[in-house]
C-alpha positions in Angstrom: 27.0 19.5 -8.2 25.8 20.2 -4.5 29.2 20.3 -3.2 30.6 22.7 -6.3 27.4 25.0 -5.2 28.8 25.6 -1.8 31.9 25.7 -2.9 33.5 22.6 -1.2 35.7 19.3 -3.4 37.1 16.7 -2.8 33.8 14.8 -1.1 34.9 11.7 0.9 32.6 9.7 3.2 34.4 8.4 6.6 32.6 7.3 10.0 30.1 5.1 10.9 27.8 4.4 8.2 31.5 3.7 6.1 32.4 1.1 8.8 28.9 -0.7 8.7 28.6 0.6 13.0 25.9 3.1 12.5 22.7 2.8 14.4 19.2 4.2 13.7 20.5 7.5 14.9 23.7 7.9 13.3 24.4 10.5 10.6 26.6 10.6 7.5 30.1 11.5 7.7 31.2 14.0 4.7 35.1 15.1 4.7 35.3 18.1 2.1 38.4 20.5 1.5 36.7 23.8 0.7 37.9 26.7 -1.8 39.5 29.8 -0.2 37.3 32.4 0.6 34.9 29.7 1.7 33.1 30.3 5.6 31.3 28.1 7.6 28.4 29.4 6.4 29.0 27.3 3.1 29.5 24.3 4.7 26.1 24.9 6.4 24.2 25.3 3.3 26.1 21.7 2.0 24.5 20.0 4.9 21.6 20.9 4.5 21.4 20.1 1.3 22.8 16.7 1.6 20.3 16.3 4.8 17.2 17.2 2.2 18.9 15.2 -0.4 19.9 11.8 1.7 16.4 12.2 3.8 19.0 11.5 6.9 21.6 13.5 9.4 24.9 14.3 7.9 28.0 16.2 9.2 30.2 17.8 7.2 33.4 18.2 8.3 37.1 19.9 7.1 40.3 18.6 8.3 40.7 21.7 10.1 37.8 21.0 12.1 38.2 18.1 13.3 40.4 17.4 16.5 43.7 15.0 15.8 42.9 11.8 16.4 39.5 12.3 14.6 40.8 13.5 11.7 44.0 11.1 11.8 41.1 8.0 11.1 39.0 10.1 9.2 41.7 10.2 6.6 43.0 6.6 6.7 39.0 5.8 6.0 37.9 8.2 4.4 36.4 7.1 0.5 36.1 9.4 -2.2 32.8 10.1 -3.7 
C-alpha cells in the first residue's frame, strides 16, 4: 500500500540487513521499479514512509540508480516482498 502510494512495485529487499552483516548503523535496502511518469520526488516520499514505518534508515533504490556492480548483486540478492 506504501509503495502503490508513491507509485513504485515490485518491492525487493537486498543489502545488508538481507545478508545478516548489518551493524547498529546500517539501513534497509529497498530495490523498487517505479511507474513512468514517476520522479525522484516519489521515491523520497517512499522512504520516508518506510523510515516512519520500520522506526529505522532505509534507502530506496532503482536499478537505474545504482552503479553496475551494485546493482549486478543487488539483483542476484535481491528478495521480493
Amino acid at each position: 500500500m506504501i509503495a502503490r502510494k508513491h507509485g513504485a512495485g515490485n518491492v525487493r529487499v537486498f543489502g545488508s540487513v538481507l545478508r545478516g552483516e548489518a551493524g547498529a548503523a546500517s539501513d534497509v535496502d529497498f530495490l523498487v521499479d517505479m511507474e513512468p511518469g514517476r520522479n525522484l520526488l516519489d521515491r523520497a516520499g517512499l522512504l520516508v514512509d518506510l523510515e516512519e514505518l520500520l522506526g529505522c534508515g532505509v534507502d530506496v533504490a532503482t536499478q537505474s540508480s545504482l552503479r553496475d556492480r551494485v546493482r549486478e548483486r543487488a539483483l542476484e540478492e535481491a528478495v521480493p516482498l
